[in-house]
C-alpha positions in Angstrom: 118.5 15.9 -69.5 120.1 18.0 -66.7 123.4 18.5 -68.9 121.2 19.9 -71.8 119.2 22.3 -69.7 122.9 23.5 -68.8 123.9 23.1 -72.2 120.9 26.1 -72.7 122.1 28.3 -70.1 125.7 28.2 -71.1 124.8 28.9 -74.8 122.2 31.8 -73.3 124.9 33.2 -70.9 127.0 33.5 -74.0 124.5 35.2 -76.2 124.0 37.4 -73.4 126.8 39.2 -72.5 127.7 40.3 -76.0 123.9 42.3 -75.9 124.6 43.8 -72.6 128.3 45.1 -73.7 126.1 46.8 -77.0 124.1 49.2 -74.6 126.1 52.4 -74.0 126.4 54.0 -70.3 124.1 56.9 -70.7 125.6 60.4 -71.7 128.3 58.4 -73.5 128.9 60.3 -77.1 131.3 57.1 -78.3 132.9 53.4 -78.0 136.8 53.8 -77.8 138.6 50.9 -79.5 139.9 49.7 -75.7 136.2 49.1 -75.1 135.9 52.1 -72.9 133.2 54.9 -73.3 133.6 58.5 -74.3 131.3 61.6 -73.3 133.1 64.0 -75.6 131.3 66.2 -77.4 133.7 66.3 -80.5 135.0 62.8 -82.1 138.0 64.3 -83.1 140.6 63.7 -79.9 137.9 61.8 -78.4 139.3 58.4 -77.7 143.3 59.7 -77.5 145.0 57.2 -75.7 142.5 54.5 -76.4 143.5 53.0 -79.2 140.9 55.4 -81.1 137.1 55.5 -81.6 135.5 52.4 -82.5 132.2 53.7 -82.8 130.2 57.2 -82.6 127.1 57.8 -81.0 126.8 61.3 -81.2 125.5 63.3 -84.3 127.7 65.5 -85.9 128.0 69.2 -85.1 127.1 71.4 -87.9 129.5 73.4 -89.0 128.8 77.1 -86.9 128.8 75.0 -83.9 131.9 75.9 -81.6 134.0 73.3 -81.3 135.4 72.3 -77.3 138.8 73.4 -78.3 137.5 76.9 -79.1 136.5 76.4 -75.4 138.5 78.4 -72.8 140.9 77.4 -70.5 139.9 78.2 -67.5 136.5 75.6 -67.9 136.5 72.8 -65.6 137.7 69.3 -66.6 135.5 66.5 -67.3 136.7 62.7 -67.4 137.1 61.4 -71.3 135.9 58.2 -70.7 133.5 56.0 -68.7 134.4 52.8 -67.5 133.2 49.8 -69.3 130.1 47.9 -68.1 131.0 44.5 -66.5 127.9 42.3 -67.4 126.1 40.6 -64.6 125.6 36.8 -65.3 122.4 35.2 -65.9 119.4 36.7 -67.6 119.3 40.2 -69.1 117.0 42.5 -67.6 114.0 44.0 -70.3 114.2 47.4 -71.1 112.3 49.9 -69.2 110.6 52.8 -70.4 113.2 54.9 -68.3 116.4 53.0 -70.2 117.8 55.2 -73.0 118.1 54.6 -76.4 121.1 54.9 -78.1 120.4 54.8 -81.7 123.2 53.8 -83.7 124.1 56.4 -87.0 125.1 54.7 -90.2 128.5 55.2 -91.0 128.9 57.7 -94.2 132.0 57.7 -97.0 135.2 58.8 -95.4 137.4 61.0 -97.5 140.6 59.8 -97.5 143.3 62.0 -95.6 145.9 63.7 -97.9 149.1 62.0 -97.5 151.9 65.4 -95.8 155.3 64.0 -96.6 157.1 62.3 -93.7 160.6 63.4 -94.9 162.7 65.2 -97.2 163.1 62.5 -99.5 159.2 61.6 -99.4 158.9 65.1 -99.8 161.3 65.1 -103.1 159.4 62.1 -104.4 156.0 64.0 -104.4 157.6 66.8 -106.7 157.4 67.2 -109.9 160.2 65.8 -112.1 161.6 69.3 -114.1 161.3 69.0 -117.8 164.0 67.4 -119.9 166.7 64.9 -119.2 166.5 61.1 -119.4 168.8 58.1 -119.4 172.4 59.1 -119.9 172.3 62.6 -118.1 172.8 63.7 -114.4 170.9 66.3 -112.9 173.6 69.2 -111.0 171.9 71.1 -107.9 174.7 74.2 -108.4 173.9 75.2 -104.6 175.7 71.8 -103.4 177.4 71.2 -106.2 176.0 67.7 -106.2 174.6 65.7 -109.1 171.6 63.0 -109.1 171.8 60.1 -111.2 168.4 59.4 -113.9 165.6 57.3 -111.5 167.4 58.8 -108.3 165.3 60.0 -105.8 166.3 63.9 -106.4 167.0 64.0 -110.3 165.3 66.8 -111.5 163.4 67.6 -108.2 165.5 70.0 -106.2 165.1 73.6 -106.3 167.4 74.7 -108.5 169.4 72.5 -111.3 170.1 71.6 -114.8 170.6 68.5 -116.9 173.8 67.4 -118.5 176.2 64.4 -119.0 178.1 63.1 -116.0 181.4 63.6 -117.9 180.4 67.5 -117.9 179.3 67.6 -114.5 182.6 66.0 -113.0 184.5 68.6 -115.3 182.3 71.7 -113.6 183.8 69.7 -110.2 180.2 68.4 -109.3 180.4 65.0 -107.3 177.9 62.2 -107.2 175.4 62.2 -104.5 175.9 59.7 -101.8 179.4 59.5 -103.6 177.9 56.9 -105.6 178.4 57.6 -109.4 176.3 56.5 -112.1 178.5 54.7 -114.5 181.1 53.0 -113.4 
């Protein structure tokens, strides 16, 4: 009997401190992934060196709303984040009239960010292949006198260029890129 009333308050304690790590600090606009709290107005930068946001409390600003880095330089500084509550054990305290609220907002459709290439090469790949060529010719960039092998990275994707056999692009004095031609 003793060891299942124990039992009860182990499997309470448990259930407890999971509810009393849901309740925000008051003021607190955020959850940062690390677990700490956020009173930034804007979510954008809000959790910065926390791993990111986890969760937003705050509504978002409409759109003629200034946003804090319109804000000016001279302002005073406030802390980012609050530190995380530490649960008590035992019982969790009711709710009082005086303990806020936090309502939680249902998360909306995210548009998905547009890819910005990384590199040249990544940058190369999201251009349009130029019109023409195909197995069996090479594709010469005059201003390096360089030419790209068909399903190469480059072939048909630098600024300038034209398409012709490999034969004639050697003869013009072209060499291969990465010195690597494509027959052998």
């Amino acid at each position: 009997m003793n060891s299942a009333i124990r039992l009860m308050g182990f499997v309470t304690g448990l259930l407890a401190v999971p509810m009393a790590m849901a309740q925000a600090p008051a003021g607190s606009t955020g959850q940062c992934k690390d677990g700490t709290y956020t009173t930034v107005a804007s979510k954008q930068g809000a959790c910065r060196g926390h791993q990111g946001v986890k969760e937003w409390y705050a509504a978002t600003a409409p759109a003629s709303a200034p946003t804090p880095a319109a804000a000016p330089t001279s302002a005073a500084k406030t802390p980012a984040t609050v530190p995380t509550p530490v649960a008590a054990p035992g019982p969790m305290a009711a709710p009082t009239a005086a303990s806020p609220k936090v309502a939680t907002p249902t998360p909306g459709p995210l548009a998905a960010p547009t890819p910005k290439p990384s590199s040249p090469s990544a940058k190369a790949a999201a251009t349009p292949q130029a019109a023409g060529g195909g197995p069996g010719m090479v594709w010469i960039n005059p201003s390096s006198n360089v030419y790209h092998c068909y399903g190469s990275t480059y072939y048909g994707k630098t600024k300038d260029g034209s398409y012709m056999s490999e034969v004639d692009a050697k003869a013009k004095g072209a060499h291969p890129d990465h010195g690597k031609p494509c027959t052998k």
